[in-house]
C-alpha positions in Angstrom: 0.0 0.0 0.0 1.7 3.2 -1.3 1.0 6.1 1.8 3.8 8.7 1.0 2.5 10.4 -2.0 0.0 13.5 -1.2 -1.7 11.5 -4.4 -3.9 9.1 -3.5 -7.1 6.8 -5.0 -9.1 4.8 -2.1 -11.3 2.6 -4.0 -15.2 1.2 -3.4 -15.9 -1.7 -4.3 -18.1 -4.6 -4.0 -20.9 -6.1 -6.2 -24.3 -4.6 -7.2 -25.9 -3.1 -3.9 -23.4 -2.5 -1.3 -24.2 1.1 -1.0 -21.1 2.3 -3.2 -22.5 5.2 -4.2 -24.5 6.6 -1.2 -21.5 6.3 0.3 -19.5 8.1 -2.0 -22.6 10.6 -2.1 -21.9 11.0 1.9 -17.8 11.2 1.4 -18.8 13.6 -1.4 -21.2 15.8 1.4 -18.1 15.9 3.9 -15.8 17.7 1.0 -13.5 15.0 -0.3 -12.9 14.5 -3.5 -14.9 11.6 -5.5 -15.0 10.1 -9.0 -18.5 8.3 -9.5 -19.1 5.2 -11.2 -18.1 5.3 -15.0 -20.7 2.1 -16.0 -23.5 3.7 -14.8 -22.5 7.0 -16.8 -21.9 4.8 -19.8 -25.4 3.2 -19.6 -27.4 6.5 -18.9 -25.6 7.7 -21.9 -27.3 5.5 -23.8 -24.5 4.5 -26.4 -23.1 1.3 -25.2 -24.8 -1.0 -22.6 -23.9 -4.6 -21.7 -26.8 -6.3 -23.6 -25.4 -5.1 -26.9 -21.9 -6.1 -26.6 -20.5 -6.3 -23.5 -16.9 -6.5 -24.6 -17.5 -3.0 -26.4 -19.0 -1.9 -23.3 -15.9 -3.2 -21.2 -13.8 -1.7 -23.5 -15.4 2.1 -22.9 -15.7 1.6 -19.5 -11.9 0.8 -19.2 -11.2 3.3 -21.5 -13.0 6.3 -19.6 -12.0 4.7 -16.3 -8.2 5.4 -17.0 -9.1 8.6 -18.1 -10.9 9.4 -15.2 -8.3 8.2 -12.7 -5.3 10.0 -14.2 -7.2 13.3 -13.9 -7.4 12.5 -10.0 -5.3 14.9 -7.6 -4.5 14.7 -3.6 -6.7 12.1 -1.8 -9.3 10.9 -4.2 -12.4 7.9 -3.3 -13.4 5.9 -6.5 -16.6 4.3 -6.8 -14.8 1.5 -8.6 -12.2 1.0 -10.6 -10.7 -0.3 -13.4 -10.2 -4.0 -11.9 -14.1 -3.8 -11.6 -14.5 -4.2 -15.3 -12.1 -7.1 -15.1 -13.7 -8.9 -12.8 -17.4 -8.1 -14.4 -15.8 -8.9 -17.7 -14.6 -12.3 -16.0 -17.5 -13.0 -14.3 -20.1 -12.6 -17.6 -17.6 -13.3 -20.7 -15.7 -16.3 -18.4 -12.2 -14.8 -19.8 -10.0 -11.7 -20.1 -10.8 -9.7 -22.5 -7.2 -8.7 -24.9 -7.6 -5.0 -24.0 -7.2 -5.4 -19.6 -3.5 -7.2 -20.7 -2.1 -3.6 -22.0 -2.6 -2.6 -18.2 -0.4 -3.1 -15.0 -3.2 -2.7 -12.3 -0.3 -3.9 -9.3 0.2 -0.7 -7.2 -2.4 1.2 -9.1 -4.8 1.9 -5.8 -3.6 2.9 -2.6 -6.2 1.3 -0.3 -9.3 -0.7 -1.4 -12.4 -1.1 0.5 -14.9 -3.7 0.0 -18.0 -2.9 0.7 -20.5 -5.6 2.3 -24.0 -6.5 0.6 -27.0 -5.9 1.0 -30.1 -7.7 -1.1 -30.0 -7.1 -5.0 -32.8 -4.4 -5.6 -33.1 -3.3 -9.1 -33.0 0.4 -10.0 -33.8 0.3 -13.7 -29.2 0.2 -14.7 -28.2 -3.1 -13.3 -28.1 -5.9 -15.4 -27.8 -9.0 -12.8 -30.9 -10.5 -13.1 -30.5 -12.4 -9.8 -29.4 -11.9 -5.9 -27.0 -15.0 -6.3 -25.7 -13.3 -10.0 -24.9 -10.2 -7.8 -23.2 -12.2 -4.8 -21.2 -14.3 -7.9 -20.1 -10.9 -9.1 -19.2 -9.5 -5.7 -17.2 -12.9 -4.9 -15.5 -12.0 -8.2 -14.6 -8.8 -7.3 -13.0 -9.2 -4.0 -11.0 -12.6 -6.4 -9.4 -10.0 -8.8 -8.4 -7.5 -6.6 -6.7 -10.1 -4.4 -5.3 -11.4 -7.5 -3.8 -8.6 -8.5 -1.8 -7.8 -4.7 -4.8 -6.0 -2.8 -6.0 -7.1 0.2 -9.6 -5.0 0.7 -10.5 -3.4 3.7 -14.2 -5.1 4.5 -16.4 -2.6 5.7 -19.8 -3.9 7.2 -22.9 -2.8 6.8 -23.7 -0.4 9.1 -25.6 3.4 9.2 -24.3 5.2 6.2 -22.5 8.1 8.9 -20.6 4.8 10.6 -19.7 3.5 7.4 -17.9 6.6 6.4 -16.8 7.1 9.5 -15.4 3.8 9.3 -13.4 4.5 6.3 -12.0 7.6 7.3 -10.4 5.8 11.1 -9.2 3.0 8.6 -7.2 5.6 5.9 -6.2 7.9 8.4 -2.8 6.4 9.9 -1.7 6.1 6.0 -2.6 10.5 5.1 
């Protein structure tokens, strides 16, 4: 875990409705710096989405994910990351798509949190169709970053002002 650069990405992750994004919404209300979730901007977009060609849609996501992240200054939380569409990619196509091998994602993130689950509820942009698809995915998640040298932080579920809370306590020693 890199701590001695004033740059620095703490990624959430964990599969489809583990309250990434209400609580980057809440990190985003206390004044740090956030980059939201670059699939769900893709699919409200309206020009890719992963039931007409999820490798194409892989391949955008990475692509504007990398973007995205280079852009990033001082502390900054992602909701996700580019080893999400790896392990979605994984998880749906059952092999690595060509594009990911161009990337060394070692080192990449400074901490990574793995958020725990709550039950799949759909909201009109995921595509699992099941609670055990979304508990595959989230299992695949937590496989690829371990695969690629993390070792997430689990943060349970808990009120949304704990949870940050607990995130904050966990990245603080490493400011």
């Amino acid at each position: 875990m890199k701590t001695q650069n004033k740059h620095r990405k703490i990624v959430l992750t964990g599969g489809p409705c583990c309250g990434k994004t209400t609580t980057i919404n809440e990190l985003r209300k206390r004044g740090h710096q956030v980059l939201d979730e670059i699939a769900r901007v893709v699919i409200e977009e309206g020009n890719y989405h992963p039931s007409k060609g999820l490798i194409e849609f892989q391949q955008e996501i990475l692509r504007r994910q990398l973007l995205q992240e280079q852009q990033a200054s001082g502390i900054t939380f992602l909701d996700r990351s580019a080893l999400d569409g790896l392990a979605y990619s994984n998880f749906f196509i059952k092999e690595t798509p060509s594009f990911y091998s161009n990337h060394d994602f070692k080192n990449r993130y400074d901490v990574v949190f793995t958020l725990d689950r709550f039950s799949l509820k759909n909201d009109g942009i995921r595509v699992e169709a099941s609670d055990e698809e979304a508990r595959g995915i989230h299992n695949m998640i937590n496989q690829t970053y371990s695969a690629h040298g993390y070792n997430p932080i689990q943060v349970p579920i808990m009120p949304i002002e704990e949870r940050v809370n607990f995130i904050l306590n966990s990245i603080e020693g490493g400011k």
